[in-house]
C-alpha beads as a LAMMPS data file, in Angstrom:
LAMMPS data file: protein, C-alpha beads

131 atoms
130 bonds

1 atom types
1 bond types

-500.0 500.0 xlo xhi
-500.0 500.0 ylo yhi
-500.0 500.0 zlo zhi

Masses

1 110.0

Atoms # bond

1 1 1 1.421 2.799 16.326
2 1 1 1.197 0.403 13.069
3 1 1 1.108 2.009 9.898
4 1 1 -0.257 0.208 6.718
5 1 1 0.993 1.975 3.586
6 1 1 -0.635 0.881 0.235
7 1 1 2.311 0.514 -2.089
8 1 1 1.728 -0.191 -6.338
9 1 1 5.573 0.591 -7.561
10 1 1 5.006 2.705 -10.941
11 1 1 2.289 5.200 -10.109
12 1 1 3.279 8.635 -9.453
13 1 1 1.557 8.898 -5.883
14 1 1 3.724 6.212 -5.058
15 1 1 6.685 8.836 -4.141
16 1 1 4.010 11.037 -2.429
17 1 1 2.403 8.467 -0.027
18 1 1 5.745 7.265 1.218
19 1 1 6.907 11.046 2.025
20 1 1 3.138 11.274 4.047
21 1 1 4.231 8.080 5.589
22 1 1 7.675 9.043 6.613
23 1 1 5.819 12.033 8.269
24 1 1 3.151 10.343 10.578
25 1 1 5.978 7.380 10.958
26 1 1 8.161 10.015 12.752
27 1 1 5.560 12.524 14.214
28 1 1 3.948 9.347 15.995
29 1 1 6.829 7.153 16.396
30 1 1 5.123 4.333 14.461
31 1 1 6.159 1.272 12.259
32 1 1 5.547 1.176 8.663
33 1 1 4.308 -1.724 7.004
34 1 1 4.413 -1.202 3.268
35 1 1 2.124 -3.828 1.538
36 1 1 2.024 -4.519 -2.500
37 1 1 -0.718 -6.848 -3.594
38 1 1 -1.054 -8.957 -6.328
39 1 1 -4.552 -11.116 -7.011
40 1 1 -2.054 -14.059 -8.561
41 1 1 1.354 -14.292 -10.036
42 1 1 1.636 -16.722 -12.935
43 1 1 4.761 -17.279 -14.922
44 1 1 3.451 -13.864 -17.340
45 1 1 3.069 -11.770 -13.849
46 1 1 6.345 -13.270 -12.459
47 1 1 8.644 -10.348 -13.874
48 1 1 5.895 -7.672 -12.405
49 1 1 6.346 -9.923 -9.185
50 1 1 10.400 -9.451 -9.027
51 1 1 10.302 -5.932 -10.166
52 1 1 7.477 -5.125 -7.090
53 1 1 10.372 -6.802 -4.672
54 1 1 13.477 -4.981 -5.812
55 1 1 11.104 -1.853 -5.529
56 1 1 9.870 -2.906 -1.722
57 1 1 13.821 -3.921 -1.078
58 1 1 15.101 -0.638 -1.827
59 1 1 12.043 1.223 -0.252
60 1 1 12.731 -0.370 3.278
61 1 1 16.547 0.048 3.051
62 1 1 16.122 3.813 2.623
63 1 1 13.198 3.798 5.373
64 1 1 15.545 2.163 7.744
65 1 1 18.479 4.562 6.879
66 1 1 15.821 7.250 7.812
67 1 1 15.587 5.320 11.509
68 1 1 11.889 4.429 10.467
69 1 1 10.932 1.280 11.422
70 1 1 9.620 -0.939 8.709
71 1 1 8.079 -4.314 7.262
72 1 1 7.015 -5.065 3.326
73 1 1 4.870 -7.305 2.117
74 1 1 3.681 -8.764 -1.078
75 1 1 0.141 -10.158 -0.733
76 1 1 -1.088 -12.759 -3.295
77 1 1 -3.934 -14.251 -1.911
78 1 1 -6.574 -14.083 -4.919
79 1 1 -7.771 -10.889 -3.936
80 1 1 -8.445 -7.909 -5.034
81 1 1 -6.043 -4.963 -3.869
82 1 1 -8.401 -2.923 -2.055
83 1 1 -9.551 -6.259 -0.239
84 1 1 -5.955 -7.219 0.159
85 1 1 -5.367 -4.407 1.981
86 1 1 -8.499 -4.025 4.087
87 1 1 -7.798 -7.839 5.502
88 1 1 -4.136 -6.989 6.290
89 1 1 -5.438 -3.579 7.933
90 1 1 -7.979 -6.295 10.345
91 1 1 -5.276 -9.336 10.442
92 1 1 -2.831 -6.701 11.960
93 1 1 -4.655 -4.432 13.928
94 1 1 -3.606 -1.532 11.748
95 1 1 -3.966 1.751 13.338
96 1 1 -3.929 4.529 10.054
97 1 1 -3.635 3.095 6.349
98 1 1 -2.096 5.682 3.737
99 1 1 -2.917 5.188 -0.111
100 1 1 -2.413 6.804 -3.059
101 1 1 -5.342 8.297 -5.380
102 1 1 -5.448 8.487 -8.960
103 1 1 -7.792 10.506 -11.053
104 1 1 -10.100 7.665 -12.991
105 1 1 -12.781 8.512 -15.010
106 1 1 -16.311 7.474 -14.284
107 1 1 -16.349 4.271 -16.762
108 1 1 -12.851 3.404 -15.684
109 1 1 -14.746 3.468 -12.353
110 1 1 -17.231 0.928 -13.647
111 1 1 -15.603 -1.370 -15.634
112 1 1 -12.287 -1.427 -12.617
113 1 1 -13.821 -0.572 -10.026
114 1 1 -12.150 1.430 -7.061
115 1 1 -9.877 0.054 -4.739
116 1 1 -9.145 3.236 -3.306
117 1 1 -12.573 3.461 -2.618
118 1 1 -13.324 0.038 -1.315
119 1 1 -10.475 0.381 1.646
120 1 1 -11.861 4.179 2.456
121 1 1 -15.343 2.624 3.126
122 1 1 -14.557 -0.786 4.701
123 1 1 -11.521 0.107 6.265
124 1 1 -11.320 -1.036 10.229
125 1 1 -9.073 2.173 11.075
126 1 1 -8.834 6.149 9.481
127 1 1 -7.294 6.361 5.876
128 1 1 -5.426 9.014 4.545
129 1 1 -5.574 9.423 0.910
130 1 1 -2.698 10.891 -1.012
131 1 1 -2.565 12.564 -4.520

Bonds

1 1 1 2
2 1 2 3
3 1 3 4
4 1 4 5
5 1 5 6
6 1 6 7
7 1 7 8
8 1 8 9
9 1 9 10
10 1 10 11
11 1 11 12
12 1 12 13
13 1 13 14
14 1 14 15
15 1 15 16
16 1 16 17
17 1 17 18
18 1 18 19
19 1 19 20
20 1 20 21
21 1 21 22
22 1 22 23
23 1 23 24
24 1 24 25
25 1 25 26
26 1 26 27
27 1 27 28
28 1 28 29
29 1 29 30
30 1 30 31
31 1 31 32
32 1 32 33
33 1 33 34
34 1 34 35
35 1 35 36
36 1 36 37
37 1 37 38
38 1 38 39
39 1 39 40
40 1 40 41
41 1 41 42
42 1 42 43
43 1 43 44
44 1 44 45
45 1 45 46
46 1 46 47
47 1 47 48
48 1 48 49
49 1 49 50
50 1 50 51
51 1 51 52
52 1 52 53
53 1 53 54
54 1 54 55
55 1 55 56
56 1 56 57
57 1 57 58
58 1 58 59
59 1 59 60
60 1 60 61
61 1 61 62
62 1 62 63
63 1 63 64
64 1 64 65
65 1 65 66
66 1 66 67
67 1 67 68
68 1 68 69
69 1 69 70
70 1 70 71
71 1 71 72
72 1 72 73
73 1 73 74
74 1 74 75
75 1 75 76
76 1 76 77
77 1 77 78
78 1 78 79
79 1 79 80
80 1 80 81
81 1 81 82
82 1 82 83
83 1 83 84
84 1 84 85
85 1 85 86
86 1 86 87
87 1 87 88
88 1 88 89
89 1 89 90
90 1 90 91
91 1 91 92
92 1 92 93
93 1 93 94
94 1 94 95
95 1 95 96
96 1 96 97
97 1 97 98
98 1 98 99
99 1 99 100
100 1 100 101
101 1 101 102
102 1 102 103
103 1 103 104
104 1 104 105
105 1 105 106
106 1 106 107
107 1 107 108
108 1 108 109
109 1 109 110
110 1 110 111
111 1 111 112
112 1 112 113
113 1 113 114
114 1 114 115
115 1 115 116
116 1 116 117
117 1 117 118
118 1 118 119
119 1 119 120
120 1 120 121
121 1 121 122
122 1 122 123
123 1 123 124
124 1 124 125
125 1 125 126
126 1 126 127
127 1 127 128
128 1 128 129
129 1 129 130
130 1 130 131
């Protein structure tokens, strides 16, 4: 079983999706792929860039201590993260993606939109959403 796990770095879900995925990793002897996306990474988004790999780095070393099987990637393709995630989920043949959920206010909503909600509806495989 393939496991895509939407990873930020920062948010406080963060810690919570990768204990869900650690779970279903083990219960169904799957392999985590823990993707970070980026729409573009110019020399101002550069530090956010390093920071996001360190994070992944350390992330996968204590996944693999854990005898969990795992890949990260950092996607900068121009998209946007829920579509990001959504075309890795279809390039890969994903079989569960796990992301985390924030509370957003209805004009945050509007003027962001919602990633979250973008992979939920046009996501090839079942999501499970984390708070």
């Amino acid at each position: 079983m393939k496991i895509l796990v939407a990873y930020v770095g920062g948010l406080d879900s963060d810690r919570a999706v990768l204990e869900v995925a650690k779970k279903h990793a083990k219960a169904f002897n799957a392999t985590l792929y823990i993707a970070s996306s980026m729409e573009r990474v110019s020399e101002k988004e550069q530090m956010d860039l390093q920071k996001v790999e360190k994070q992944l780095a350390y992330v996968k070393e204590t996944l693999e201590a854990e005898g969990i099987a795992c890949e990260t990637h950092i996607l900068v393709r121009g998209l946007t993260p829920g579509e990001d995630i959504v075309e890795f989920a279809v390039d890969r043949k994903m079989d569960e993606i796990i992301i985390g959920i924030e509370k957003t206010s209805k004009v945050g909503k509007l003027f962001f939109g919602s990633n979250a909600q973008y992979i939920i509806l046009q996501s090839p495989c079942p999501v499970v959403s984390v708070k």
